[in-house]
N, C-alpha and C positions, 0 to 999 in steps of 0.2 A: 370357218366355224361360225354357224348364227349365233348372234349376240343373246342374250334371255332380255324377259321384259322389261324387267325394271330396269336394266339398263338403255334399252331404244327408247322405251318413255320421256327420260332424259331428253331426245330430237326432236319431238312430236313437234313443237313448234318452227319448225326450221323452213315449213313448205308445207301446205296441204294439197289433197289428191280424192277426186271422188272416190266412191267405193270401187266401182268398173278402173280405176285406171291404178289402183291400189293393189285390187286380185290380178291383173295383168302384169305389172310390176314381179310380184312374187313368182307368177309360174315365166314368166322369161328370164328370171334370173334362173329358179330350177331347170332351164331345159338350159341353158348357158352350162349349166353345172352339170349337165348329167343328160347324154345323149338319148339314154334310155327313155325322157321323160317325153309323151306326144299332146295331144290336143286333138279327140274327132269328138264331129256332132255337126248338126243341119245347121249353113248356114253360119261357120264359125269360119272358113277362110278367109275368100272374097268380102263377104261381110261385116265382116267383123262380130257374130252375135249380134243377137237382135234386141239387148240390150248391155251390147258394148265390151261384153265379158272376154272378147280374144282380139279386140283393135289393136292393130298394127302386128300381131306376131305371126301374119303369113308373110308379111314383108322381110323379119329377119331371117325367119324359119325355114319358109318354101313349105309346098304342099307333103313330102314325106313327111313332115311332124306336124301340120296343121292340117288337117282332115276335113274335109266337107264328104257328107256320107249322104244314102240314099234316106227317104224318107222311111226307115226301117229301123225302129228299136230294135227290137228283137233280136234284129243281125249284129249292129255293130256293139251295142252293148255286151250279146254276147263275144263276139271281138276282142273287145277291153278285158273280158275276164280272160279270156284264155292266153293276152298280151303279158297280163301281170301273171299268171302264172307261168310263163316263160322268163321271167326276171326284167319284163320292160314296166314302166310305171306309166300305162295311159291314164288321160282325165277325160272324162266321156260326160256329155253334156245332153242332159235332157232337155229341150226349149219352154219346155212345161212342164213342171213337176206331173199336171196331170195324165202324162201320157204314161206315168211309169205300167200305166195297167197291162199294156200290149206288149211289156219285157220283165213281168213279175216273178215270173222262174228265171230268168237270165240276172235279176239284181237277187231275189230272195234265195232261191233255189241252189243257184252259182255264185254268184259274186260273193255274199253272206258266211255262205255253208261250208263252201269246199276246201278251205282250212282245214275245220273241224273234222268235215267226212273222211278226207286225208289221211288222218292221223296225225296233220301238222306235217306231213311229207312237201305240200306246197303252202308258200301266202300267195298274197290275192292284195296287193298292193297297188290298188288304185283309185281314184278319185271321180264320184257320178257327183255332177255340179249339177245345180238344179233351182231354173229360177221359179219363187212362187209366190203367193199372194195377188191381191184383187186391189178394188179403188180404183182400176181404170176402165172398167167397163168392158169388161170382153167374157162374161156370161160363165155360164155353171163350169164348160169344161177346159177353163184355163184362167183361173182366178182361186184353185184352191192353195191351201198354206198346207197341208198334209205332215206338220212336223211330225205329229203321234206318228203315223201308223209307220214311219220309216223308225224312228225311237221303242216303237213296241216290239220288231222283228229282232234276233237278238242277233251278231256278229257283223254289226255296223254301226261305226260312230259316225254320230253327227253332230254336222256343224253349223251355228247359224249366225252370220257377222250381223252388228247394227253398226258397225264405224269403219273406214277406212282403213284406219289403225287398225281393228281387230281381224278385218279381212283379210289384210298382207300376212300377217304373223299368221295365224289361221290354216291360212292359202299354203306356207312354207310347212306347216307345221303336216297338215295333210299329204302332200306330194310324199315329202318323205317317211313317212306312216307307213310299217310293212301290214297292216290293215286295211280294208274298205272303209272309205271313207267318202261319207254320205254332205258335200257341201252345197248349203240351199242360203242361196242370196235371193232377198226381196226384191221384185221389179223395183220397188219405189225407192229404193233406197240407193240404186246404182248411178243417180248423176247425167241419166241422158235426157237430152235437149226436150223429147216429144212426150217426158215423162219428168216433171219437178218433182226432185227430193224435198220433204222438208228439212229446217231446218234440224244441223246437228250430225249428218253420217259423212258430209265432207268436214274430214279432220286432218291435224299436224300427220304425218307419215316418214321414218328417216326412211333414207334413200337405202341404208343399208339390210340386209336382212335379219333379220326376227321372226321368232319362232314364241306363239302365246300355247302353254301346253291346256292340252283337254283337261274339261272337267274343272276349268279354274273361271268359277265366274267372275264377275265385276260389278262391283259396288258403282254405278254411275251417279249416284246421287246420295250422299249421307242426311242419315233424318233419323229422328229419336220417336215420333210418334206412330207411323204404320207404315208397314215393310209391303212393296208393289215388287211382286216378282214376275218377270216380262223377255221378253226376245223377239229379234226383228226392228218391226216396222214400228210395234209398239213399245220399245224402249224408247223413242223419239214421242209417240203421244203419254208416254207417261211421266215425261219429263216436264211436258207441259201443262199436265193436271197437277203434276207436283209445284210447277209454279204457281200457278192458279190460286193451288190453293195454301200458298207457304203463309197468308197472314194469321191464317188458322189450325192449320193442322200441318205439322215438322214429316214430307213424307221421304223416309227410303226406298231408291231404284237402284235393284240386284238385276243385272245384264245377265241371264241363264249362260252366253255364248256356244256355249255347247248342252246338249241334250244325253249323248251318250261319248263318254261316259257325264253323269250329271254329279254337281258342285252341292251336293246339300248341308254341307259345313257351314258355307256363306250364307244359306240360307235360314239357315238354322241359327247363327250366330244374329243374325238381322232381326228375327223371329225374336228371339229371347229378352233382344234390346224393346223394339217396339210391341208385343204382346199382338198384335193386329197386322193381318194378313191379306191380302187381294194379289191375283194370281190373273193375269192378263193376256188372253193370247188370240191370235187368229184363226186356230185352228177348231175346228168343230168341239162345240160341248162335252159332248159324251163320250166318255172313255179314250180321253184326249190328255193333254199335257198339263192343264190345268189340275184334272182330278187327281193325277200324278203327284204333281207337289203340293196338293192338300193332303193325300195320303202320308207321305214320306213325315211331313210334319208333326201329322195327329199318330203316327206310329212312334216316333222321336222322342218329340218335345208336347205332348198333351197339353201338360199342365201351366206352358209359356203361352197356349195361343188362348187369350179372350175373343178373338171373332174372326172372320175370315169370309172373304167373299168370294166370287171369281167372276170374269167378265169373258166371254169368250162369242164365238160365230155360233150361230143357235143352227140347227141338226135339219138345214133345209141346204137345195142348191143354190148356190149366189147368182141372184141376179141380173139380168142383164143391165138394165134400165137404173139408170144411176138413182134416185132417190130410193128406190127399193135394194140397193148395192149399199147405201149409204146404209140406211135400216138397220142391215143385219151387219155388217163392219162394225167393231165396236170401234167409237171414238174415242176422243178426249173429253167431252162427258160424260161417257160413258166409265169413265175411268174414275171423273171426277164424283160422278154420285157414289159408286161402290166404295168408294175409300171415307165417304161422308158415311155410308151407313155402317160401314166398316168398327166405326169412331163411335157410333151411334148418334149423330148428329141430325137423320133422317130416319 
């Protein structure tokens, strides 16, 4: 039986673990647990993922449960839907969120729908992991964050860790999800050698398992004067703008964790305390995740928000060339100004 949070919270101190060896933790315990559970995707046997996501479980595993597949979404993807609706739980690994375009009926069409189409006759119980985001320079078609447009299709939840912690719990809570389940770890945030995390997403982890349920965000940072609502890579730059600027302005950081189903209680509860809003995310401007929970708020709570800003990736493709990658990434000034004008300080 997994433990609930507040009680593993309790361990967190006992031993810390990157994010990569925190998500790997969780699905070898589930496949330990549960034969039915597999692991395919490019690159994830002999390799281990090429950002670390399945080291060492071909070693326990063996290749029947750990899959190295042909360079072909389309196929194995569809593969994994037709495994879960057989009653097996694969987790299929896209190496780039950006590729999902070459298997977009196999995730939207199938994976999503066929629940529904059904009648509820099958689930579709299985896990597309999906690393994303930029900052290391590898150009338009493998640098994007895509959290919207996977949160705007409807009959997938999504999930997006910024901590070790919340990645294990996460990871367990996912596998055994009779849902699709859409989990997207940030490159930068997973802990390998050729790729520094900053500081903050290697955290305390117990050894045992935990289960963080959907939909339940996290207060990372309590603050009375403006509420930053963020996930990913930028709950770690938003922690630092919120130090930055602690002599002056008290700021709260709400960890979204999940997108669908989404936590707008927390947010809303945040909102009403501080009256001022900034809304931060990687993902494209327009008709993205940001405008989402300004929406949800000014439908809500109107009359709590005095101002609101949002910082997000502006509506071009990212960069190859790092000063013009840097550009359009928002930072941690960029974080820092918006919550100054937020305040009306600027």
């Amino acid at each position: 039986m997994a433990q609930q949070e507040d009680n593993a919270s309790d361990q967190q101190a006992d031993r810390s673990l990157t994010m990569s060896r925190a998500m790997v933790e969780a699905i070898a315990h589930e496949m330990r647990a549960n034969d039915e559970v597999f692991y395919m995707g490019e690159d994830v046997a002999d390799y281990g993922g090429i950002f670390d996501s399945t080291q060492g479980l071909l070693e326990e595993f063996g290749r029947d449960r750990i899959m190295d597949v042909p360079i072909s979404e389309t196929a194995y993807l569809g593969a994994a839907v037709g495994a879960a609706q057989e009653g097996m739980r694969p987790i299929a690994e896209l190496m780039f969120v950006d590729f999902f375009g070459v298997a977009m009926d196999q995730i939207y069409n199938q994976m999503a729908k066929n629940t529904y189409m059904s009648g509820g006759s099958v689930n579709v119980p299985m896990v597309l992991t999906a690393a994303v985001g930029g900052t290391y320079n590898d150009a338009a078609q493998h640098s994007q964050t895509l959290y919207g447009t996977f949160a705007h299709l409807p009959g997938m939840k999504v999930v997006v860790p910024s901590t070790a912690y919340d990645a294990k719990g996460l990871m367990h809570n996912a596998i055994r999800d009779d849902d699709p389940v859409v989990y997207m770890f940030h490159k930068r945030l997973m802990g390998i050698g050729w790729l520094p995390a900053p500081d903050g997403p290697k955290t305390g982890v117990p050894e045992d398992d935990y289960t963080i349920p959907f939909g339940s965000a996290d207060v990372k940072r309590e603050g009375a004067d403006v509420t930053i609502v963020t996930l990913g890579l930028h709950v770690h730059r938003a922690l630092e703008a919120a130090a930055d600027l602690a002599d002056d302005i008290d700021v709260e950081v709400v960890d979204l964790r999940t997108l669908v189903p989404l936590d707008t209680e927390t947010i809303l509860d945040s909102v009403a305390k501080t009256g001022h809003l900034v809304v931060v995310d990687e993902d494209y401007r327009s008709y993205g995740v940001t405008g989402e929970i300004i929406a949800s708020v000014a439908e809500a709570a109107l009359d709590d928000l005095e101002a609101v800003e949002r910082v997000a990736l502006p509506d071009v493709p990212i960069p190859y060339a790092r000063p013009m990658e840097d550009e359009v990434i928002p930072g941690t000034d960029d974080i820092t100004e918006a919550v100054r004008t937020a305040r009306g300080d600027e």
